[in-house]
N, C-alpha and C positions, 0 to 999 in steps of 0.2 A: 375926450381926446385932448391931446397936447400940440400946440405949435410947434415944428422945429424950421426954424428959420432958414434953413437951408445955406449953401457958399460951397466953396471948393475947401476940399482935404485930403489928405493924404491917406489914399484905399490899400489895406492890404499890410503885410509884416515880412520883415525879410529875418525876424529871429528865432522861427518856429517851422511850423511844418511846412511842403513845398509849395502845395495849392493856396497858401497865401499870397506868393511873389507875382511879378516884382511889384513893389510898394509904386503906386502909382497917382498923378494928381487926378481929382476928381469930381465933378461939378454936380451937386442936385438944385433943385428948384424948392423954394418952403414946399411944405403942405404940413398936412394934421395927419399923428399917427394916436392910435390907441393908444391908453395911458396904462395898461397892460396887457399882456395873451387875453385872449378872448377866454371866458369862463365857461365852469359846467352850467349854470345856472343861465349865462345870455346863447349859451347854445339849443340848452331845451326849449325857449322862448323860440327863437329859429325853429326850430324840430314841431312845436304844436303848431307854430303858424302857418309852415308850408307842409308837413308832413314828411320831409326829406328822410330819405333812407339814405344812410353812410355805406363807404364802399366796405369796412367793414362786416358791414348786415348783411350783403350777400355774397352767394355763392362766385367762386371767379369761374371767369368762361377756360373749359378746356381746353378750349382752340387757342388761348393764349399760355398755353402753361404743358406742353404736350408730352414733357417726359414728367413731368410732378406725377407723384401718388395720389391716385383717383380719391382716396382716405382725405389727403388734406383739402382739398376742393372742396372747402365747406366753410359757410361765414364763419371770419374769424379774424384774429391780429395778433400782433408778436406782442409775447408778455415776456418781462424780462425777470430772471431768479436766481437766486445766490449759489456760488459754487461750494462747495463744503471745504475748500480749500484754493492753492493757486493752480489758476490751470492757463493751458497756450494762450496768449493773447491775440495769435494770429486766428483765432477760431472764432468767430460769435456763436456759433451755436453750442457753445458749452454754457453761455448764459440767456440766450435769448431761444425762446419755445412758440410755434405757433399753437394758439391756446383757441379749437372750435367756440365761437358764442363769445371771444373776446371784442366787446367794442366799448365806444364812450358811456355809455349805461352801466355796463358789468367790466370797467378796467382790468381786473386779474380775472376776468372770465366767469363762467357761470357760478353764481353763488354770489357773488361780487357784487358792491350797488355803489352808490353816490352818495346816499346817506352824507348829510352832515360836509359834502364836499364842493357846497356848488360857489364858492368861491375859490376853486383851485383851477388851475388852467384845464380846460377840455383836452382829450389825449384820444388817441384813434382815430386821430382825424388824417386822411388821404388829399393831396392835392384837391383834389374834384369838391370833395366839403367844403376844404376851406374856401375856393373860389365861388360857392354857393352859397354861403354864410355874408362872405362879404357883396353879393347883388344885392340880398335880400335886405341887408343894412345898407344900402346905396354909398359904398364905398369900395375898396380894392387891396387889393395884397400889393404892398410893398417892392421895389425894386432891390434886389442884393446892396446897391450903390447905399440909397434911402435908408433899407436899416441897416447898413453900420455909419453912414453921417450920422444918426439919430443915435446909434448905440455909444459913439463914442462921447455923446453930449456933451462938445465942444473940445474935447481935451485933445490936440492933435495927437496922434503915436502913441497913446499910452497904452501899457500893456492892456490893463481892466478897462470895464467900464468905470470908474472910480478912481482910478490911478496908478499907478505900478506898484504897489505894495499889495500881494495877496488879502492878510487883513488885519488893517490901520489899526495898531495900538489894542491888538486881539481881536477885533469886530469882526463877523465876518457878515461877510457885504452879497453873498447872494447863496442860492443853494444850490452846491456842489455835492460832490464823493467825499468825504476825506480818508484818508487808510489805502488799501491795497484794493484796489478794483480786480476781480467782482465778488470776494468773497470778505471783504472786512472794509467795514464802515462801519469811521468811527463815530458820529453823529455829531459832528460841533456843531454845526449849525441848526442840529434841532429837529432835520429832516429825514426819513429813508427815504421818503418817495417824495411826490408835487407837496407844494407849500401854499398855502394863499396868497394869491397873487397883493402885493405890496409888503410882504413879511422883511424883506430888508431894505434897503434905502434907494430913493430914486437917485438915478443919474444925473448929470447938470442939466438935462433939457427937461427933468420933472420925468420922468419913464421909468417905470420898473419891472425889475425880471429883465433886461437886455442880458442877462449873465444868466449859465443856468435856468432851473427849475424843470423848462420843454424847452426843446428847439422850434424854430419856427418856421412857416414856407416860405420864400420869397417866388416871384414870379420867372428868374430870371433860370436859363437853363443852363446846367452844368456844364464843362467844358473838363475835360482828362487834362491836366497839367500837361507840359510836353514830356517832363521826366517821370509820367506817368504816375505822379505820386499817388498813394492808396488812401481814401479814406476810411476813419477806422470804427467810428462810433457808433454809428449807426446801421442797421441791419443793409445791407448792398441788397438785398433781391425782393424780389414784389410777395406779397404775404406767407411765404413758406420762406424756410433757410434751408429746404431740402437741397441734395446735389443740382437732381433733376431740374426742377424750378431756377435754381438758381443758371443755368445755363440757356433756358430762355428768357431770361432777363434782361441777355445783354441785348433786345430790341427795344425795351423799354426807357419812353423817354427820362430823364431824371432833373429834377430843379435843385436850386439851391437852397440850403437849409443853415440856418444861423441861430447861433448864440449858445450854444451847448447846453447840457440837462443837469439835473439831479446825478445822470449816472455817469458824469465827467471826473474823471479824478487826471491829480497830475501821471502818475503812473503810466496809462494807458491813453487820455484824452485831454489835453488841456487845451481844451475847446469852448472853455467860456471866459471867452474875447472876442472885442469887437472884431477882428481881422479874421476869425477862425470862420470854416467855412467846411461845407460837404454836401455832397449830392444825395440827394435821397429818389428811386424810381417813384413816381408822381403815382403809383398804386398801392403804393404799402402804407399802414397803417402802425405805431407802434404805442406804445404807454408812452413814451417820454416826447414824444412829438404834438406841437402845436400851431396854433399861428393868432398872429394879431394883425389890423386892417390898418388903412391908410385912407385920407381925404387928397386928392391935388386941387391946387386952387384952377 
């Protein structure tokens, strides 16, 4: 884990989407955060020691889901796949699929494995894991405030975690989209999907991946802007994107979710920034979704 020294900063952006505003002062307290997303490899370690089943691994109750397709009611998680051209961007479900048997074992679903991947950030994880994950390691998820003081590692108001320049003298500094989301990616950075965690450069407080790769949980629960701004990235409704489902969702509580993904592109998501921010319901499950813990003193 990393020290972040804690102090007041200035939360939030008033030069991008509207659930950032208004730019606000804002006090944490030190503590120690993870020095990256929690991995596949310190998750199976969790997983053989208490036996935890993810909320991907089962079935969801149909009392919570009452006009969803009895079909989709079966373990599983939102995999995400290429369009074969450009398509609405008001639509997630032209790129994102709920895929039966999809969890953090088999990421794109049956057939799928970890292989070779246990230093990439853990993915399919649903609120309820990750606040299991971190008992089990005797520490805690993060406050929305906590990580972006921490994401911003020290720099006040800057656009990136690294600084206002996308990437510094060509580098590029985390892994994003580049191209036309969601059917062309260009691969500068080397990535189509998760990257191992520390593949581009720490931030000033020593952290890496606050930008892209997975989004992360924080504890804190979302709040509807008042101008009702829409978030875009991430799938809005609890493991289906069907009509049905998606209409009872809106009982579903939701947290906040930080640091944008792999599948951020400017285009459509320029969500990996510290200020950027979205609610994700606290039972869905995606490939590009993670979390890392925190110590308070």
């Amino acid at each position: 884990m990393v020290r972040v020294p804690g102090g007041t900063f200035l939360m939030g952006s008033e030069d991008f989407y509207a659930e950032e505003r208004p730019v606000r002062e804002t006090a944490v307290e030190p503590f120690w955060m993870d020095e990256h997303p929690v991995t596949i490899a310190e998750f199976q370690r969790f997983v053989r020691a208490t036996g935890h089943t993810t909320v991907a691994e089962e079935a969801p109750d149909p009392a919570a889901y009452p006009d969803a397709d009895p079909a989709l009611l079966v373990p599983g998680s939102l995999v995400f796949r290429y369009t074969d051209g450009p398509v609405d961007l008001r639509d997630v479900r032209n790129w994102w699929s709920y895929i039966p048997g999809a969890e953090w074992r088999n990421p794109e679903g049956p057939g799928s494995a970890i292989r070779g991947l246990a230093r990439h950030p853990v993915t399919h994880i649903a609120y309820a894991d990750a606040e299991a994950y971190a008992a089990w390691a005797g520490k805690a998820l993060p406050t929305e405030a906590e990580w972006e003081f921490a994401a911003r590692g020290g720099l006040e108001q800057a656009r990136f975690t690294w600084g206002d320049e996308f990437a510094p003298n060509g580098a590029m500094m985390a892994n994003t989209w580049q191209g036309e989301f969601p059917w062309q990616n260009l691969l500068d950075d080397g990535y189509a999907g998760t990257s191992p965690v520390g593949t581009f450069p720490a931030n000033g407080y020593g952290l890496y991946d606050m930008a892209g790769n997975v989004w992360e949980w924080t504890v804190d629960a979302w709040a509807v802007p008042a101008d009702g701004a829409h978030a875009c990235c991430a799938p809005e409704v609890p493991r289906t994107i069907e009509e049905g489902a998606s209409r009872a969702a809106h009982g579903i509580p939701r947290n906040v979710i930080k640091g944008g993904s792999h599948l951020c592109a400017p285009n459509y998501c320029l969500r990996y920034r510290p200020a950027a921010r979205q609610g994700e319901t606290v039972d869905t499950s995606t490939g590009h979704l993670g979390f890392r813990c925190v110590v308070r003193d």
